[in-house]
C-alpha positions as CSV (number, residue, x, y, z in Angstrom):
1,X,12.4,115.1,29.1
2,X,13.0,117.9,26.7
3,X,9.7,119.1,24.2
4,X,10.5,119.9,20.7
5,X,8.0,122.6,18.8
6,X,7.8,123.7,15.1
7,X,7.5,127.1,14.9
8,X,6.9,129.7,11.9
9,X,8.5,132.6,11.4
10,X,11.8,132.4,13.1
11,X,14.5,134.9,11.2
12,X,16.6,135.8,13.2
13,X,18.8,135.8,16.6
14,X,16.2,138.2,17.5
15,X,13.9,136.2,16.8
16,X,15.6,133.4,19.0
17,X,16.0,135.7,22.1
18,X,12.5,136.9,22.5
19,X,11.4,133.1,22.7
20,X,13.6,132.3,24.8
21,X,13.1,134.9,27.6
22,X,9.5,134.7,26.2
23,X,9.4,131.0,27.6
24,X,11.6,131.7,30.0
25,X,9.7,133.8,32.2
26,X,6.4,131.4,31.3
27,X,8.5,128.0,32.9
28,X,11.3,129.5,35.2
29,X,14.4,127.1,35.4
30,X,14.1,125.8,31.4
31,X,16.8,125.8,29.1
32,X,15.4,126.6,25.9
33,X,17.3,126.4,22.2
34,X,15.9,128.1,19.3
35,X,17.5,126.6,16.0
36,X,16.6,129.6,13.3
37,X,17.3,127.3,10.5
38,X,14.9,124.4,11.5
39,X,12.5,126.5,12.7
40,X,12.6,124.1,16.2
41,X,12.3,125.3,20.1
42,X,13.3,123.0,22.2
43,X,13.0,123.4,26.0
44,X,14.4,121.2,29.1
45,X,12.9,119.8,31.1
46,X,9.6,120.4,29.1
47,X,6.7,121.2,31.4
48,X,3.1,121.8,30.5
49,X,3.0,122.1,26.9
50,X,0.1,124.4,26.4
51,X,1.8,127.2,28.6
52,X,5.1,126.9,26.4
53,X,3.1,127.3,23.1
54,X,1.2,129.9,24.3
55,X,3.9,131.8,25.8
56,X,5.7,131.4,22.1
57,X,2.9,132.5,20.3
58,X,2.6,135.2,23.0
59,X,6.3,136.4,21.5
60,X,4.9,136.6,18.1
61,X,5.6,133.2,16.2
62,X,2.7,130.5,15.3
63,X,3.7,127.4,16.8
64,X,2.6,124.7,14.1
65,X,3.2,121.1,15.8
66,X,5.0,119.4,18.6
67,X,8.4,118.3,16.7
């Protein structure tokens, strides 16, 4: 099952690729898609929740709710 996140700051493709590898390398094997307009990260499978947000905020962007 795939976990949705709200997050702040997203401007760019940039932006997009340093969350991904960012979560990437947190949950090895994820597939993660950033959509810069929505401001959504959504990763599959999701895993533990608090290690994705943190690994996001880790990147540089505020996660602000589960979507």
């Amino acid at each position: 099952m795939a976990e949705t996140f709200k997050v702040q700051e997203i401007h760019c493709q940039g932006c997009a690729r340093r969350i991904v590898e960012a979560v990437q390398t947190a949950q090895p094997g994820t597939v993660v898609a950033v959509d810069v307009e929505a401001g959504s990260v959504t990763v599959e499978p999701g895993g533990d929740r608090a290690v994705i947000a943190h690994a996001i905020e880790e990147a540089g962007y505020k996660v602000m709710e589960a979507a």
